[in-house]
N, C-alpha and C positions, 0 to 999 in steps of 0.2 A: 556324356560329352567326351568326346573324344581327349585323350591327356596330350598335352602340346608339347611340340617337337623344344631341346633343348639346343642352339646354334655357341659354339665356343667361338669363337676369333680369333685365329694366331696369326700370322701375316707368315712367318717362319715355322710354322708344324709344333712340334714336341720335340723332346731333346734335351742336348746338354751345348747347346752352340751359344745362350745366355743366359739370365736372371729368369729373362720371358720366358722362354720355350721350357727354364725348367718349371717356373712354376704353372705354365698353361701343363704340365704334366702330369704333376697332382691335382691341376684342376680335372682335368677330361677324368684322372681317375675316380677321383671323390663321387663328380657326377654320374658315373655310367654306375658304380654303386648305391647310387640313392635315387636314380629315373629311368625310367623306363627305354625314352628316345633320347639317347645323343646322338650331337653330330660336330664332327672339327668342321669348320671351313678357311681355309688354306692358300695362301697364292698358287697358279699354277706354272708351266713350265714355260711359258714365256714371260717375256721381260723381265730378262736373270738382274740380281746385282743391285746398286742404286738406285739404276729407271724401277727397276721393279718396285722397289722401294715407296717409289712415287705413282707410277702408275692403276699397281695393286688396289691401297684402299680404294680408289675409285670404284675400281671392276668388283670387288667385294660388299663396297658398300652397292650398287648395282643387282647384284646379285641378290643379294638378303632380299628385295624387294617382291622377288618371284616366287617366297618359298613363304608358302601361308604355314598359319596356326606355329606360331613360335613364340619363342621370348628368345632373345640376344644377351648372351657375355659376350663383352668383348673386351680385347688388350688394347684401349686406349684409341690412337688414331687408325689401328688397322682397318675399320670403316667407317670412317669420320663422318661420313655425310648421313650415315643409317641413326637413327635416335636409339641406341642399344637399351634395354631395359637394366641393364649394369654395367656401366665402365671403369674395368680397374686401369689403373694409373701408377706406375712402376717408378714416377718420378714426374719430373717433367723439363724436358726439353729446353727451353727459357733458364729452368735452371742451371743446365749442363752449359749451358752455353755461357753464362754468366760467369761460372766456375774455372771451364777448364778451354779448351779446344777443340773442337767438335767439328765433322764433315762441314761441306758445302752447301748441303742441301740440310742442315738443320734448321734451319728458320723458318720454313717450308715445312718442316716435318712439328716444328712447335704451332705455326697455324693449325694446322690440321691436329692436333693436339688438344689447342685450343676449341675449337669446332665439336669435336669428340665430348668434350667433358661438358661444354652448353646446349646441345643436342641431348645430351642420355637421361634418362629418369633417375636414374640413381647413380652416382658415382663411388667406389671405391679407392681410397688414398692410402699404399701402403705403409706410410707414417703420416707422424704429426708435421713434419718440416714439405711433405708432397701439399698434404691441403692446406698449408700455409700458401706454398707457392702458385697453387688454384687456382688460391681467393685473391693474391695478392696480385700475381702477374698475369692473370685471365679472366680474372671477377665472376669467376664461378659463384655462386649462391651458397654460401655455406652451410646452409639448412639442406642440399641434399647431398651432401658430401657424409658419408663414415670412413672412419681409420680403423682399415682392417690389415694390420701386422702381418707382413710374412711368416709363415714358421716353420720348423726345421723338423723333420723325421727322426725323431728318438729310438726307430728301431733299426734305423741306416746308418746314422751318426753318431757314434756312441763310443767310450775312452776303453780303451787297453783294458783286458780282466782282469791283471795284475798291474798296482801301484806301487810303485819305488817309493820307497821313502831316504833312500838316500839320493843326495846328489851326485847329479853325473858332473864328471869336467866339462863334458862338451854341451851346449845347448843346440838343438838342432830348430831352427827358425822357418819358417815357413811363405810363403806369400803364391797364390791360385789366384791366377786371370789373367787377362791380356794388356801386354807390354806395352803399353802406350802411354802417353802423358796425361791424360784421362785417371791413371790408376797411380801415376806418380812415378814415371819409371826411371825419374832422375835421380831418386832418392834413393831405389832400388839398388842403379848403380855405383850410386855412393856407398852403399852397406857394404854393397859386395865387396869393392875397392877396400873399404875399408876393416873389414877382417880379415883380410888375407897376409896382413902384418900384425895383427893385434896382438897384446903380450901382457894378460891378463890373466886373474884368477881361470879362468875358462877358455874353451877354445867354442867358436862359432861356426858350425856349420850351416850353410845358407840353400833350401832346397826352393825350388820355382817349376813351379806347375802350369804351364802355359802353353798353346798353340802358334804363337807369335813368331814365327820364326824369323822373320824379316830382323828381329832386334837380338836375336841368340848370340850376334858377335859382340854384343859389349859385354858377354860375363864368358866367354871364351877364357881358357887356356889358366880357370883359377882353380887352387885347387879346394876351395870350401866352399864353393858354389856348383850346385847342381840341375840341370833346367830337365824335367822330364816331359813328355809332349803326349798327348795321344788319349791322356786322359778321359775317360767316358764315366757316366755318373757313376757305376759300377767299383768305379777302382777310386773315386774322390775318399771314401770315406778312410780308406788304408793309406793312402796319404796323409788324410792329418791324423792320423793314429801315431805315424809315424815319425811325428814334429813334438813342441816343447813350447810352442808359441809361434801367433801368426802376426807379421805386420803388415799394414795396409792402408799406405800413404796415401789413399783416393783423393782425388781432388773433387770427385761428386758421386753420389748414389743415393738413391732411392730410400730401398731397407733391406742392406746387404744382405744375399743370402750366403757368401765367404764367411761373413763375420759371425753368423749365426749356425755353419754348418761346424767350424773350427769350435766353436762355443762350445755345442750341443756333443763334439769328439773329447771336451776337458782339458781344450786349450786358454789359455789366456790372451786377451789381444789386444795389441798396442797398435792405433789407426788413427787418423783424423775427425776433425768433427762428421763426416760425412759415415763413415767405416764403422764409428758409434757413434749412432742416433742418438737421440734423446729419451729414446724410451727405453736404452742400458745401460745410461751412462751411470748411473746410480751403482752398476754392477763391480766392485773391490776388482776384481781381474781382468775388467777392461779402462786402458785409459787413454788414455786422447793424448796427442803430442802431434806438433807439428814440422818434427822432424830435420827442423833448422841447423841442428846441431848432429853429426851424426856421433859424437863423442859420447855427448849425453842419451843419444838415442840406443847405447849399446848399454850405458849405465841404467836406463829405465827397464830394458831388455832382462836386464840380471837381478834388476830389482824386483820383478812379477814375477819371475821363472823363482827367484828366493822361497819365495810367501806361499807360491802355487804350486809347485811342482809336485809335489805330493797330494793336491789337492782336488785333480781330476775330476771322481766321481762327483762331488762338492759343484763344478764349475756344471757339469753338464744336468747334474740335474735342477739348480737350480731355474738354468737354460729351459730347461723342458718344461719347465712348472709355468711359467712365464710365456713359453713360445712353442708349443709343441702343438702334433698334426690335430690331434682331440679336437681343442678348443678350436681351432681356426674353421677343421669341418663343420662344426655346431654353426657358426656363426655365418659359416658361408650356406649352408643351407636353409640355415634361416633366411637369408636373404633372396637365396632363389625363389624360395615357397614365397616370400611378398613378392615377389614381382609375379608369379603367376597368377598367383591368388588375383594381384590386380588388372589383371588379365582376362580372366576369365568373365 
């Protein structure tokens, strides 16, 4: 019998434009290494933007229906109406919205969301707080939901060859993503605002990694804040090499891959309940803080950078042992062979 064709689903390709497109990158990779037929399917070139946004899953889910002898991954609502034989689920929609501020058309894109995950034979929930929100806000079945963790490439991400063991004056701070209130950009601008007087054992250097340009003028003309743009996966990892600690006032995510790329580089990270999940809170060099304070948020700052700075190798590997590409292929292949297997 013929071996069945393998259909990925990104709505937006491969890449580094989010969460998604990176992790549908290690996925297409993992697969075309362990099957014989893959295949992306992809929005095309019309209905750019939002409409596309909306119009897409339809035409895709559409689509799938013409193309025999397959099994379906898909990223959630990208073909919401197709019954995918795996649907990963990167968060959900319901929840951001709950959270934070979200487009116009999200309540729309949480239906379809919705539809996605009670359609597919098996579902994938990148944390334990996604298939809470499944079952809670979509009444997903939780008998076919598994928690399969993001994890992070220990041979991309990985700390500086040499460890200081002394301290530096300066801490240099980190925060990767886009500038929006979705990622806390209020609080961002409060850091900023507020090291640029600070008069402490230490001096703060404040770097940002973002594409956002629309909001570049609120950390304009400082002189310990630094915004770099342009960034591609390629250069992500020399950026947190080049920090001391990342913060990450998120107001929602999934199972950050920031927090776990910063992790797995020997940083330590100060974020939100969202920024750390529940399944690192446990981790001594991440802690949770809600940012309220930004006095204290500098004094919690200098108190991890204290304990950790020297302790790099420590932070990343324990990161790897826990979250690394290994385990995650194993388990994702396991999962593809059942759905074939059930297939067949």
């Amino acid at each position: 019998m013929k071996e069945k064709k393998i259909i990925l689903v990104s709505l937006n390709g491969l890449g580094n434009k989010g969460g998604v497109e990176r992790v549908s990158w290690y996925l297409n990779d993992i697969l075309k290494r362990n099957f014989t037929e893959v295949r992306l399917l992809t929005r095309g070139r019309l209905f750019k933007g939002k409409i596309g946004n909306l119009v897409w899953p339809f035409l895709l889910s559409l689509r799938l229906c013409f193309i025999r002898n397959k099994i379906v991954i898909a990223n959630s609502w990208h073909c919401f109406l197709y019954p995918a034989e795996l649907s990963i689920h990167h968060g959900t929609m319901e929840g951001a919205l709950r959270h934070s501020t979200v487009g116009k058309t999200a309540k729309i894109t949480a239906f379809m969301e919705k539809i996605s995950a009670r359609r597919a034979k098996k579902v994938l929930a990148v944390s334990i707080n996604c298939k809470n929100e499944l079952v809670n806000f979509y009444k997903i079945n939780p008998e076919k939901i598994e928690v399969l963790n993001n994890f992070v490439d220990g041979e991309i991400f990985y700390p500086t060859k040499s460890e200081s063991k002394t301290e530096s004056k300066t801490i240099t701070v980190l925060f990767a993503g886009s500038l929006d209130e979705r990622k806390g950009i209020a609080k961002l601008i409060d850091f900023s605002n507020y090291i640029e007087n600070y008069n402490g054992k230490y001096t703060f250097k404040f770097q940002i990694a973002s594409n956002t340009k629309e909001q570049y003028g609120n950390f304009e003309g400082k002189k310990n804040t630094k915004i770099i743009s342009g960034l591609g996966v390629d250069q992500m990892p020399d950026f947190y090499r080049s920090g001391d600690l990342l913060i990450f006032p998120t107001n929602y995510e999934g199972f950050s891959m920031v927090t776990m790329e910063a992790l797995a580089s020997g940083l330590c990270v100060i974020g939100s309940d969202f920024a750390i999940p529940e399944e690192i809170v446990s981790f001594k060099f991440c802690r949770r803080y809600d940012f309220s304070d930004i006095e204290k948020t500098a004094e919690e700052i200098i108190s991890l950078y204290e304990a950790f700075h020297d302790k790099k190798t420590q932070i990343a590997e324990e990161t790897i042992r826990g979250f690394g590409k290994r385990q995650y292929e194993e388990k994702f292949i396991e999962y593809t062979r059942k759905a074939l297997a059930a297939e067949n």
